[in-house]
N, C-alpha and C positions, 0 to 999 in steps of 0.2 A: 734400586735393583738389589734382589737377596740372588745368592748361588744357595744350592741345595745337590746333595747326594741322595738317592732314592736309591736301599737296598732291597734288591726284591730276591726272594726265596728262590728261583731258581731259572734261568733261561735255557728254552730245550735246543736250539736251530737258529742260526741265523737271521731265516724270516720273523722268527717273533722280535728280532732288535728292531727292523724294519715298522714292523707294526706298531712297536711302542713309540720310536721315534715319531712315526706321524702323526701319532697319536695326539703325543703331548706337542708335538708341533702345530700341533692345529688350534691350540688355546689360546685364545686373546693372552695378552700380556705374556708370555712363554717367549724369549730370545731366542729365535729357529737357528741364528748361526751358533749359539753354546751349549745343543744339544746331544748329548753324546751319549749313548747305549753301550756299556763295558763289555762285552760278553763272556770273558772271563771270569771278571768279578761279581756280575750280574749285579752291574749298578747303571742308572742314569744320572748323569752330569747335567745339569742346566742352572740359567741366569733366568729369574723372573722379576716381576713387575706385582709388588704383592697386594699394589693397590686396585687390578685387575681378574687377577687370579688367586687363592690361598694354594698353600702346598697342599691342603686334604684334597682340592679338587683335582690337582694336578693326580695324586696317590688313586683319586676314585675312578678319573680316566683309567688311568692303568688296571685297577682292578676291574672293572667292566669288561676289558679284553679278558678275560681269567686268569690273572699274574696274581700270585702273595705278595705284597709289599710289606718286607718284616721291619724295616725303620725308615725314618729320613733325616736328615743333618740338614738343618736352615744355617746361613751364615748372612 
């Protein structure tokens, strides 16, 4: 399992944490319990499974909903 930080450019409302949250919850290999949507920071927190998922897919989920994702941290 890798953790990963996704900073994304900017979250408008509450409901887009929601959205992104299922989003990336919904990805084979994605740990749904270490998913966390910052909304201050406008960052996502999660544990993936990288032999399931890569973090671009994870980053492309999110940009489909229309979010910028300006980096990500693989650990």
């Amino acid at each position: 399992m890798k953790s990963a930080t996704i900073q994304l450019e900017t979250l408008a409302c509450p409901s887009c944490m929601q959205k992104i949250e299922g989003a990336v919850k919904s990805l084979d290999g994605v740990d749904h319990d270490t998913v966390k949507v910052l909304f201050n920071s406008s960052k996502v927190k999660l544990d993936f499974d990288e032999e399931k998922v890569s973090i671009e897919e994870i980053e492309d989920s999110i940009k489909k909903m229309g979010y910028e994702v300006k980096k990500s941290k693989v650990k």
